[in-house]
C-alpha positions in Angstrom: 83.7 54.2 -128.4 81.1 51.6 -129.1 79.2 50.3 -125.6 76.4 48.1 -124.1 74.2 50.7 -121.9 73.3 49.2 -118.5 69.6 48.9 -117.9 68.9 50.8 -114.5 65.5 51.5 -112.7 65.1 55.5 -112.3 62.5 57.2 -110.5 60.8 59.0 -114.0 60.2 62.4 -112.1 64.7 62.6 -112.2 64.0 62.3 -116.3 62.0 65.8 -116.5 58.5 64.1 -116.7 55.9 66.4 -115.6 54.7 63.6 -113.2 55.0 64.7 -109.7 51.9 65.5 -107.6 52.2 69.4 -108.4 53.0 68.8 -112.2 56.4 69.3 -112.0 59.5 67.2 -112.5 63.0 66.9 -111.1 65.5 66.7 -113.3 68.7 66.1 -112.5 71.4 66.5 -115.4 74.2 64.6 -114.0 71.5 61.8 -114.1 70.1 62.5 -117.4 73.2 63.4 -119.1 76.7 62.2 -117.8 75.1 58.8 -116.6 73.1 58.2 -119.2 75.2 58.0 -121.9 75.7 54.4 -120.1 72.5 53.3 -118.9 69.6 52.5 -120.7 67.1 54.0 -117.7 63.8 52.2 -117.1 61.7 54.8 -115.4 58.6 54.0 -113.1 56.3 56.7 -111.4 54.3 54.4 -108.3 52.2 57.3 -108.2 51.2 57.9 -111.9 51.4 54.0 -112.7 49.2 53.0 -110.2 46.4 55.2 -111.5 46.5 58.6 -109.1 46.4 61.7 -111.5 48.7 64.7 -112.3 48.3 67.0 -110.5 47.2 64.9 -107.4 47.0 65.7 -103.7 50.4 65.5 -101.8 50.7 62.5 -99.3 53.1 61.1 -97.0 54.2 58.3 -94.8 52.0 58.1 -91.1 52.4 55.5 -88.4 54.8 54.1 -86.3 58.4 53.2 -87.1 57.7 49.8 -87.9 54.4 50.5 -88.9 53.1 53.3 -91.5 50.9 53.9 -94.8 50.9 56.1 -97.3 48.6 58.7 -96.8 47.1 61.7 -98.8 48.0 65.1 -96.6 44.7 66.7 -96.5 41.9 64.2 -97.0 43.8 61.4 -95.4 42.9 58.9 -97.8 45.2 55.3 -97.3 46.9 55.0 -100.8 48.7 51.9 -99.4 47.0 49.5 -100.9 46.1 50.7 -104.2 50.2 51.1 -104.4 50.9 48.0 -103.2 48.5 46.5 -105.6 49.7 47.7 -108.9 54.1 47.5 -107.8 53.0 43.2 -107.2 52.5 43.2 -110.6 55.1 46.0 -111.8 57.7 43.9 -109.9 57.3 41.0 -112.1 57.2 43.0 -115.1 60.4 44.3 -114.4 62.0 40.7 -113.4 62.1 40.6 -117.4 64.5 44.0 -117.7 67.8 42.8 -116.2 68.1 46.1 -114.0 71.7 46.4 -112.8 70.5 48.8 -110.3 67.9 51.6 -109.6 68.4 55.0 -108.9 65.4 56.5 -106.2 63.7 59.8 -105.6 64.7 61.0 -101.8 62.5 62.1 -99.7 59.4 60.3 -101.5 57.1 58.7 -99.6 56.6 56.3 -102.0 60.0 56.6 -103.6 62.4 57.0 -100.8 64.6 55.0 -100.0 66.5 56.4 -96.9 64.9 58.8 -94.0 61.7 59.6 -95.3 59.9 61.3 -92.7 57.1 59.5 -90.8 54.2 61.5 -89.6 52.9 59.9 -86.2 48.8 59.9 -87.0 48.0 62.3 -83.7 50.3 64.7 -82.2 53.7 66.2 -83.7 56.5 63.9 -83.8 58.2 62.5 -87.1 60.4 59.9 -87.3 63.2 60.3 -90.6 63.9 56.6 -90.6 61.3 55.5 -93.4 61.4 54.0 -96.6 59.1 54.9 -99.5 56.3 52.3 -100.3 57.4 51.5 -103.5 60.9 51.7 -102.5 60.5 49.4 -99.9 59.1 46.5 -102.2 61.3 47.1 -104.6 64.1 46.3 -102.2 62.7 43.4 -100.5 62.0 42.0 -104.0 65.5 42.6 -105.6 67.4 42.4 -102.3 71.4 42.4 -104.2 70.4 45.3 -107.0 72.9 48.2 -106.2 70.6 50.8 -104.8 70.7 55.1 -104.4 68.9 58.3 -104.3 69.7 60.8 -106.7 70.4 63.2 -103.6 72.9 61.0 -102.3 74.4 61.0 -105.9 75.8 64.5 -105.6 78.3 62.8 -102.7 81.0 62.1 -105.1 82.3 58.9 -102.6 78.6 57.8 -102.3 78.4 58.3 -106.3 81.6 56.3 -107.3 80.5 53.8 -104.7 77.2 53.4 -106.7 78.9 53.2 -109.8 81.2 50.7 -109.4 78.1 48.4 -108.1 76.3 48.9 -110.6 79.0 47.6 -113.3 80.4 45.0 -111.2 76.8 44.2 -111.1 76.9 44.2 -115.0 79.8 41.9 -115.3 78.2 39.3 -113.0 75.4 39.6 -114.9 76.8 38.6 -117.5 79.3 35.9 -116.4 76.3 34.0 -114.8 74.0 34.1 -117.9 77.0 32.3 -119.7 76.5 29.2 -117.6 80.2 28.8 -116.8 82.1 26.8 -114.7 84.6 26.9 -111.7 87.4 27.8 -114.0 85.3 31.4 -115.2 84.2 32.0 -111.7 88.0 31.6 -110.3 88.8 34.0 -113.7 85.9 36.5 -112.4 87.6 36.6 -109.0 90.9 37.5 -110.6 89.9 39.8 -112.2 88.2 41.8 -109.4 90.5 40.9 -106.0 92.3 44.4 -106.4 88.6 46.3 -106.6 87.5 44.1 -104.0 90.7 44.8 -101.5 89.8 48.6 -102.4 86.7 48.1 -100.2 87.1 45.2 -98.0 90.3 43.6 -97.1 88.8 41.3 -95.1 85.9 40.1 -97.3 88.9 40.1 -99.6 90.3 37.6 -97.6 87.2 35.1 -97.1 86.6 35.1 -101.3 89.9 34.5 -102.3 89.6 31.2 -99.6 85.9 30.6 -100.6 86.9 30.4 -104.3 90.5 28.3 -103.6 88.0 25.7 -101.3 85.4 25.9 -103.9 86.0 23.2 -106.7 84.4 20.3 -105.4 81.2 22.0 -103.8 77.8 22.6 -105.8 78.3 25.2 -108.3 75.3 26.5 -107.7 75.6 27.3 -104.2 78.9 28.4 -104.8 77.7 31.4 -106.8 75.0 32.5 -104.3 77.7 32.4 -101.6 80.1 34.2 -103.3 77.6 36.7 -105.0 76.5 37.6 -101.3 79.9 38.3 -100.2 80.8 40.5 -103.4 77.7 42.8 -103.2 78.3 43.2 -99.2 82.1 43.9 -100.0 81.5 46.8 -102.8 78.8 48.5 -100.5 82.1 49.4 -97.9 83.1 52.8 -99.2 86.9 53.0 -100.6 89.3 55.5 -98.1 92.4 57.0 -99.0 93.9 54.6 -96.7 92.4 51.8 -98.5 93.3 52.7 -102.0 96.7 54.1 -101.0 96.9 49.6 -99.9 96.3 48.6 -103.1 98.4 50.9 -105.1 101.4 49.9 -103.4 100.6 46.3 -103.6 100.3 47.4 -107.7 103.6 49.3 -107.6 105.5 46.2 -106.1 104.4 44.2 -109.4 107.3 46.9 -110.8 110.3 46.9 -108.7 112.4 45.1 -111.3 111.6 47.6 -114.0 111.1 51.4 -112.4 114.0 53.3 -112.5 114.7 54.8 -109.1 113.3 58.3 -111.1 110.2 56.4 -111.6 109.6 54.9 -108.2 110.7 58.4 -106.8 107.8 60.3 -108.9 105.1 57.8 -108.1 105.9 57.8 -104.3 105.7 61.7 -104.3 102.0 61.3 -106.1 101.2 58.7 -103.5 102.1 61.0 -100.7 100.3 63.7 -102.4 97.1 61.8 -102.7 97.9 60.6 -98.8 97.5 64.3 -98.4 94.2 65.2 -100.1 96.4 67.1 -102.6 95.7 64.7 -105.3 92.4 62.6 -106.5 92.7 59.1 -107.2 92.5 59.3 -110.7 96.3 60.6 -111.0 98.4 57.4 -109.3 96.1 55.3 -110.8 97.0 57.1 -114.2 100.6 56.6 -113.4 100.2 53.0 -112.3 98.3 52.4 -116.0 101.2 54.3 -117.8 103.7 51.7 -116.0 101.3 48.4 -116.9 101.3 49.5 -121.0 105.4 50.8 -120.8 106.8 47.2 -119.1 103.4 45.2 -119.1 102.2 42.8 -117.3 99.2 40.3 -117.8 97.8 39.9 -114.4 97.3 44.0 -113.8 95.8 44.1 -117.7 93.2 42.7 -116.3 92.2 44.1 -113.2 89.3 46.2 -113.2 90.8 48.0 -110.2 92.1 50.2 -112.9 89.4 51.1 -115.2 86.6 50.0 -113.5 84.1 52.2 -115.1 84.6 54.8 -118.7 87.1 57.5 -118.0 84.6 59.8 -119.3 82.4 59.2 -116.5 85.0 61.7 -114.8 84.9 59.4 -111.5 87.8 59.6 -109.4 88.1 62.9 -109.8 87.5 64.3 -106.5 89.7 65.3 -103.7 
């Protein structure tokens, strides 16, 4: 099946490049090969990019918590600057790619973007509560882009989590460059209540109200008010408990047609999942059976139930 890949900020060194400071790389396959038969990766090396060589000498973050500069290990040269510098300018290039997110190198002092460790200048204590320097600007500049580190990927919550952003992302992205009105936004919502009370029932809550108020307020402001609350609502990782809500508010949209066999079958599956017996993937295969057997227009359209391609094998874990 035919697709539009997703533009996505990468870290090159993930991509096999040769470009780290000892010459190596760090491919990760899931990355290279699973994900990116969907997204069209944009890769950026701070290091390389900003004119340091390959090989190079190895640096790190030294300072203060709230205070720090990237620094080579051995000559203690301050490569802040010269950093800083060139990702000004690489930020506004990438303004121009549409990036639905970026996936970081961990651990990075310049490409970190949780618990980097900070070296205090004299003495022996580290602090892990950095963020790369190029990590940093990159998130101050593009505050809403869905964010991770390829480690963090292997977490298959933190990965589906990611995921999901990143194509919600996607379909915002594409709902606003159409230049709609209230009518599409209110469709948008629709659309994405059930993925929305997956994560947040309560942010669930203040968007459907935001959206119902929202007709005779600027549009504009509208849109940045309920962007805000979407992006902080998909970072809340889904639970069992969670999901398990939803998929009985989805079963309730059947109790006219299920036979009692039916109903019986699904509850067991529920209860099963309840247990950690079961992914996620298998009641929300059933509830997908039951939307094309007795249909029904309003779940058709929920990307609660195919948020993302099946083939991304999301879901999947127990």
């Amino acid at each position: 099946m035919s697709h539009e890949k997703i533009p996505l900020g990468i870290s090159t060194c993930l991509l096999g490049y040769n470009v780290r400071y000892n010459g190596g790389h760090k491919k990760d396959r899931f990355i290279l090969q699973t994900l990116g038969d969907y997204f069209d990766y944009v890769p950026v090396c701070p290091e390389v990019e900003c004119g340091m060589p390959i090989p190079r000498e190895s640096m790190r973050l030294e300072g203060e918590p709230d205070d720090y500069r990237l620094i080579t290990h051995k000559t203690k040269e301050d490569k802040t600057g010269q950093m800083m510098r060139w990702g000004r300018k690489r930020l506004r290039e990438l303004e121009e790619k549409d990036l639905c997110g970026y996936i970081f190198k961990s651990k990075s002092p310049s490409s970190g973007l949780f618990r980097v460790k900070i070296y205090a200048p004299e003495g022996h204590h580290v602090w892990n509560t950095g963020t790369g320097i190029w990590a940093g600007m990159f998130r101050d500049h593009f505050p809403l882009l869905p964010l991770e580190e390829d480690g963090r990927l292997h977490d298959p919550a933190l990965r589906e989590n990611f995921i999901e952003r990143v194509f919600v992302f996607k379909r915002w992205r594409d709902f606003a460059k159409k230049k709609t009105g209230y009518g599409e936004l209110v469709d948008f919502h629709t659309r994405h209540k059930l993925l929305i009370m997956s994560h947040d029932v309560e942010a669930y809550r203040r968007m459907g109200k935001l959206v119902a108020e929202g007709r005779n307020r600027n549009f504009d402001e509208l849109l940045d008010e309920y962007l805000g609350m979407l992006l902080s609502a998909m970072t809340k990782l889904g639970t069992i408990r969670k999901h398990i809500n939803v998929l009985q508010h989805i079963l309730g949209y059947f109790k006219k047609q299920l036979s009692s066999d039916e109903k019986q079958e699904f509850l067991q599956i529920l209860d099963q999942y309840r247990q950690s017996h079961f992914p996620l993937i298998v009641p929300v295969t059933m509830l997908n059976h039951f939307v094309r057997k007795y249909g029904n227009e309003y779940l058709e359209k929920q990307w609660y139930l195919n948020p993302h391609p099946t083939e991304m094998k999301l879901r999947t874990h127990v």
